[in-house]
C-alpha positions as CSV (number, residue, x, y, z in Angstrom):
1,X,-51.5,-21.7,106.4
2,X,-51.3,-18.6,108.7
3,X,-53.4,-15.9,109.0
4,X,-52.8,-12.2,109.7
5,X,-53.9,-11.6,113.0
6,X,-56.0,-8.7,114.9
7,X,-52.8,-7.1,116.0
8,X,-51.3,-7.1,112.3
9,X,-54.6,-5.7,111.0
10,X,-55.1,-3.2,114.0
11,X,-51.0,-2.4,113.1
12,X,-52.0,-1.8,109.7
13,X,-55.0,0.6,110.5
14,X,-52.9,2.5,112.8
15,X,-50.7,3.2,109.9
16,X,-53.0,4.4,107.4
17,X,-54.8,6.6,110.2
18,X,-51.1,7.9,110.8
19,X,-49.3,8.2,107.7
20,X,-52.0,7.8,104.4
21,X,-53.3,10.6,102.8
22,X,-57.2,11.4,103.2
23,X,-58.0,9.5,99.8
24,X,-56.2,6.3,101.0
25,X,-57.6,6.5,104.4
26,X,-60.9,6.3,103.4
27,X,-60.2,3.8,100.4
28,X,-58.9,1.6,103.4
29,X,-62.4,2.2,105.7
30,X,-64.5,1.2,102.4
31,X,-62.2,-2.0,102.1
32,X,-61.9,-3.2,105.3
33,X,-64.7,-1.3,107.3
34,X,-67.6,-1.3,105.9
35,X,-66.8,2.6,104.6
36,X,-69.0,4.1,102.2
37,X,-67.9,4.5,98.7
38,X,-68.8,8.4,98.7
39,X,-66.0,9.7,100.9
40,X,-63.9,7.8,98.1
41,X,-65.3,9.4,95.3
42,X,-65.2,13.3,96.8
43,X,-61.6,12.7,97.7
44,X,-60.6,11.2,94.3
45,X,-62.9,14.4,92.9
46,X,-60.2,16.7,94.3
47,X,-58.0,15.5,91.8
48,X,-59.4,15.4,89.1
49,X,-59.0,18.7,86.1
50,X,-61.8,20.4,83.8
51,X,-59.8,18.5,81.1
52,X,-61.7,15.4,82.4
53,X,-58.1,13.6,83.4
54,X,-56.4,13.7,87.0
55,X,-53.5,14.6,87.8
56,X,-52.6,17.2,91.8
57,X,-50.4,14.2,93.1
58,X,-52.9,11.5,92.9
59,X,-49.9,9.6,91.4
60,X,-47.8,10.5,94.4
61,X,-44.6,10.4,92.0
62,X,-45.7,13.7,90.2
63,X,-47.1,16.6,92.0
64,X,-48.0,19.0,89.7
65,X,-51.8,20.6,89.3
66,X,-52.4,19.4,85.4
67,X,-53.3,15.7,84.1
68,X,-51.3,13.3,83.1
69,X,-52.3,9.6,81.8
70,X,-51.0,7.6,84.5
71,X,-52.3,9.6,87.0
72,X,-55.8,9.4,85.0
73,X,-55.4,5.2,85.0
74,X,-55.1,5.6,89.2
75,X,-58.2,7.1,88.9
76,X,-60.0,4.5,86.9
77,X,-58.5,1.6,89.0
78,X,-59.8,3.4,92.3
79,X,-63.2,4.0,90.9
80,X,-63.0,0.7,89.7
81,X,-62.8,-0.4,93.0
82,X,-66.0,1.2,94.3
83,X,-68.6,-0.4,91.9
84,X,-69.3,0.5,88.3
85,X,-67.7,3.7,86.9
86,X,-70.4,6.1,86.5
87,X,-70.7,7.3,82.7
88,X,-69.8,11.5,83.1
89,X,-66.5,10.4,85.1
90,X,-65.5,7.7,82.3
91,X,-66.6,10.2,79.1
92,X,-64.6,13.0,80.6
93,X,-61.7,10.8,81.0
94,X,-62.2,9.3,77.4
95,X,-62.4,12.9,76.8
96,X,-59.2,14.1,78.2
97,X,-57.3,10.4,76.6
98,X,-58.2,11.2,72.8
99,X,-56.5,14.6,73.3
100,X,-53.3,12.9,74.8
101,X,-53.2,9.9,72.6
102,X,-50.4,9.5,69.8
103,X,-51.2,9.2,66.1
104,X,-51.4,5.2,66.9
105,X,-54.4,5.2,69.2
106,X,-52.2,4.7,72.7
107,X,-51.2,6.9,75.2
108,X,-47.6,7.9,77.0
109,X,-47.1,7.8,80.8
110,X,-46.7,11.4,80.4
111,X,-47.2,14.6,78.4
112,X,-44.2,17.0,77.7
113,X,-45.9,19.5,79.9
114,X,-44.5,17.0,82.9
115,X,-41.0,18.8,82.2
116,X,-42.2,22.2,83.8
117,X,-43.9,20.3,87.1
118,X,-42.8,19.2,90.4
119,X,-42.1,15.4,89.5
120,X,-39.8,12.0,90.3
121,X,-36.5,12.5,88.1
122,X,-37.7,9.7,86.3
123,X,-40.8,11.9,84.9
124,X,-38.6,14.8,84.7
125,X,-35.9,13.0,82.7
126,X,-38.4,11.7,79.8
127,X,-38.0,12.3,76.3
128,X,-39.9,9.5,75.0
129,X,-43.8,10.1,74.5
130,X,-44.2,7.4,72.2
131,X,-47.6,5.2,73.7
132,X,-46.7,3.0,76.2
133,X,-48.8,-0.5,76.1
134,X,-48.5,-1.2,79.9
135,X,-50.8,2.1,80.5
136,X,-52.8,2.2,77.2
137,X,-54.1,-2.0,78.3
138,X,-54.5,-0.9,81.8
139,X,-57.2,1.8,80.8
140,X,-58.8,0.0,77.7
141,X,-59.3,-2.9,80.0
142,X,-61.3,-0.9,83.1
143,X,-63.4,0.8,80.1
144,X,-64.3,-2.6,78.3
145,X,-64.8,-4.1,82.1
146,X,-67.2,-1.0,82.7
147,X,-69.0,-0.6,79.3
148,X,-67.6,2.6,78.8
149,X,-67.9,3.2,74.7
150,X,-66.0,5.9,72.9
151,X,-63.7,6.0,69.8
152,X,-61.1,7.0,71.6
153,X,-61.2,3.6,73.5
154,X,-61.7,1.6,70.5
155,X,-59.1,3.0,68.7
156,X,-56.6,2.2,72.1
157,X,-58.2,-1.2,71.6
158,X,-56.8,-1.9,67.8
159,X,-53.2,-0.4,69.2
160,X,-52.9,-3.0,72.3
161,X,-53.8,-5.8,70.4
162,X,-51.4,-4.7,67.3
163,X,-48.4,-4.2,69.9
164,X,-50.0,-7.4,71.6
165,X,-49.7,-9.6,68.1
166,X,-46.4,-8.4,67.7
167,X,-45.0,-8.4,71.3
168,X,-41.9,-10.9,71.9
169,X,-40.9,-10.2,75.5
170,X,-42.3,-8.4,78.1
171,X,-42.0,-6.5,81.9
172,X,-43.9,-6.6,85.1
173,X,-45.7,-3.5,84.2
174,X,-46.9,-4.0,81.0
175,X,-48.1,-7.7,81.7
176,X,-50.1,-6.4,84.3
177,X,-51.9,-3.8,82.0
178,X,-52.2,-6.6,79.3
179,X,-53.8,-9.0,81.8
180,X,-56.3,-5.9,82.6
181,X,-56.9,-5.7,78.8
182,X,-57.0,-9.7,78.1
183,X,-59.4,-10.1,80.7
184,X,-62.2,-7.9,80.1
185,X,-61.7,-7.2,76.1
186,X,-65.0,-8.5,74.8
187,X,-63.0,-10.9,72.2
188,X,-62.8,-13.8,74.5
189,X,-61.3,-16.4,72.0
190,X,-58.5,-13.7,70.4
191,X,-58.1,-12.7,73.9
192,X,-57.5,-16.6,75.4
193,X,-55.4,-17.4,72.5
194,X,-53.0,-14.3,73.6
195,X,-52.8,-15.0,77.2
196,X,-51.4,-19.0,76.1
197,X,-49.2,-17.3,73.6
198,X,-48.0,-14.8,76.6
199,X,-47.9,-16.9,79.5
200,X,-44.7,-17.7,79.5
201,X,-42.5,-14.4,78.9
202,X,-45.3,-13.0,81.2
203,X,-44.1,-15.7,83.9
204,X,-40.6,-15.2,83.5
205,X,-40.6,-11.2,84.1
206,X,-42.1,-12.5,87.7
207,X,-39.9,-12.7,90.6
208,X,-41.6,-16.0,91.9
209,X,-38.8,-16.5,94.6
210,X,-39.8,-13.9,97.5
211,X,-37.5,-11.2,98.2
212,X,-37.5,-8.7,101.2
213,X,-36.2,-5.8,99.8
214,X,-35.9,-3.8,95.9
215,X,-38.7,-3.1,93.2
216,X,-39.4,-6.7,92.8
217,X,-43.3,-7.6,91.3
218,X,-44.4,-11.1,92.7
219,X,-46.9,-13.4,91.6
220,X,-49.4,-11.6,93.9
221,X,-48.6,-8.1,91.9
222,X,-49.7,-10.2,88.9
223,X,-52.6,-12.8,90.2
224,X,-53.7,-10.3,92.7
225,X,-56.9,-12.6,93.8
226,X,-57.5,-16.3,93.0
227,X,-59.9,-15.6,90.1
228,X,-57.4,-13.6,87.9
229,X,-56.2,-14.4,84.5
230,X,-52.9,-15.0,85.3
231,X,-53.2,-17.3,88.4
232,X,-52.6,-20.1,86.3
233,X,-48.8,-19.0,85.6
234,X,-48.1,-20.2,89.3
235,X,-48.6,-23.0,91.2
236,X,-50.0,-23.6,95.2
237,X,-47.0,-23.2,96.4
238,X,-45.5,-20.5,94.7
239,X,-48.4,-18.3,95.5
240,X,-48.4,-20.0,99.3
241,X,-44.6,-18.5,99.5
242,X,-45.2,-14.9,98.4
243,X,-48.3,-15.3,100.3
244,X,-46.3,-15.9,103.9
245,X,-43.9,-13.2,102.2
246,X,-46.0,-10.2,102.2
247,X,-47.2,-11.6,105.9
248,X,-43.3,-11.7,106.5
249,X,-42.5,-8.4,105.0
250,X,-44.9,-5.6,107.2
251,X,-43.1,-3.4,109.4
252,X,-43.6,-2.9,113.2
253,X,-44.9,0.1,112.5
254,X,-47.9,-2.0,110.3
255,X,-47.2,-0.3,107.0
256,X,-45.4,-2.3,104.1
257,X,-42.7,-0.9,102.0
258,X,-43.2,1.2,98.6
259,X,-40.3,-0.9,97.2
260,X,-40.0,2.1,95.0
261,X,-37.1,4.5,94.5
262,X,-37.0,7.3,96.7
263,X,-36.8,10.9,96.1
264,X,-39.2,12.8,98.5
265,X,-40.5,11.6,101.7
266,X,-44.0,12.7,101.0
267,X,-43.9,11.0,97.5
268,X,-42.4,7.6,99.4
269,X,-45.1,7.8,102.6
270,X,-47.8,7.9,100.2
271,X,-46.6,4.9,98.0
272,X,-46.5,3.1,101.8
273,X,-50.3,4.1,102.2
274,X,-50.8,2.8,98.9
275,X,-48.8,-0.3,99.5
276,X,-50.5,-1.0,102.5
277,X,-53.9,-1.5,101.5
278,X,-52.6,-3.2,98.1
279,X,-51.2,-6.0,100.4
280,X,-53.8,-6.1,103.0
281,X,-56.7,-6.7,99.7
282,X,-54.5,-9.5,98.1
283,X,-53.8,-11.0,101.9
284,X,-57.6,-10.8,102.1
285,X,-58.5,-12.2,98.8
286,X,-56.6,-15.5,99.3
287,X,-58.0,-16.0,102.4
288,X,-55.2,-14.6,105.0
289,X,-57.1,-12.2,107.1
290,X,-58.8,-12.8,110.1
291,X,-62.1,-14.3,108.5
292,X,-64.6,-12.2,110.0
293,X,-63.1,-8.8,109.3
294,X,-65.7,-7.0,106.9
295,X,-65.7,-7.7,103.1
296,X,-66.6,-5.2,100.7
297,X,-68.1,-6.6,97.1
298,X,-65.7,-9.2,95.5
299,X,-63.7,-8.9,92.7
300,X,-65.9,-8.4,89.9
């Protein structure tokens, strides 16, 4: 098994300092140096509206000032990351879901008012707001992880496990959202029976066979640390591979590749700074870094 070395890591650190925006810098100095969580927090403040939701480009794919939903589920993941989410931060974003969500509980990836923004052509181009399970999952499952109550979460609850129950193929978004829901919905036997009945379309929408180069999700995009619900799906050696991959795969310059589509160089350096500290955290959690580089609180 190799291990990244000082120079990778010191390559990687260069890059954020050069190229991340403030937010992601300091993410990167709680991960990896012993930051405090605070800096975090004020920087991910910035971005967030009166309406409770985020939105100003913290999703670096739409730049415009108002919220949106997936902007709002960035928000939840980073604060996720520092600790527990405090209780004003997840009401107001409760808040702000219940008054974006569809007749059936879930929410889009975007509200209409993205049309009249600076946005990715994808964003711009959308005509369906129907509720989208990968981003509804994703947020029920940090509120249920962070005992967040509302009836706006319990009703996005019912809707992911009715789309769940009836769900006969998947894609690489939406298994990770469900894998965020399966895991910390408080129905443990419902939810363990799912993840058997899901396994395998969820396995087969994984590129388990590294690749350099496209929007590919890996086994590691999935099972991002060894304790996750969906590390099962892959054996030693599939994760070993993906594992020497993303060693494989960081540039010279220490950054790693969006492996998005590109349509603005700011919008694509920021997905690098986010990419970045996405690979060095799953390189870390198996067990790839240099060992006595500084760990923050493991994955709860």
């Amino acid at each position: 098994m190799t291990v990244v070395t000082w120079d990778s890591y010191r390559a990687a650190d260069h890059f954020i300092m050069r190229s991340a925006r403030l937010i992601d810098r300091h993410r990167f100095a709680f991960h990896f140096q012993s930051g405090s969580p605070e800096p975090v927090r004020a920087a991910l403040a910035a971005h967030r509206n009166l309406d409770g939701g985020y939105g100003n480009s913290l999703d670096p794919d739409l730049r415009g000032h108002g919220s949106q939903p997936v902007a709002t589920e960035i928000a939840l993941r980073h604060l996720d990351e520092l600790g527990t989410i405090p209780e004003d931060l997840g009401q107001g974003i409760c808040r702000f879901l219940s008054r974006s969500a569809n007749d059936d509980g879930g929410v889009p990836a975007v509200l209409p008012s993205v049309r009249y923004t600076e946005a990715a052509p994808w964003y711009l181009k959308t005509t369906d707001f129907s509720s989208r399970l990968d981003v509804t999952a994703m947020i029920a499952g940090l509120l249920h992880k962070n005992h967040i109550t509302h009836p706006w979460r319990d009703q996005a609850t019912a809707y992911c496990w009715t789309r769940i129950n009836a769900l006969h193929w998947t894609d690489p978004h939406e298994a990770i959202g469900i894998c965020t829901f399966l895991r910390h919905v408080p129905d443990r036997p419902r939810a363990m029976a799912a993840m058997s009945r899901l396994s395998t379309m969820m396995r087969a929408v994984i590129d388990v066979h590294p690749r350099a180069t496209g929007h590919v999700h890996t086994p590691l995009d999935l099972a991002c640390h060894p304790h996750h619900i969906a590390r099962p799906l892959f054996t030693e050696d599939e994760i070993a591979r993906n594992l020497d991959a993303f060693e494989e795969q960081q540039r010279p310059d220490g950054g790693w590749d969006a492996c998005w589509d590109h349509w603005d160089t700011a919008a694509t350096l920021e997905r690098e700074g986010m990419r970045t500290i996405q690979r060095l955290r799953v390189l870390r959690a198996y067990g790839r870094l240099v060992p006595d580089l500084p760990r923050p609180p493991r994955f709860r």
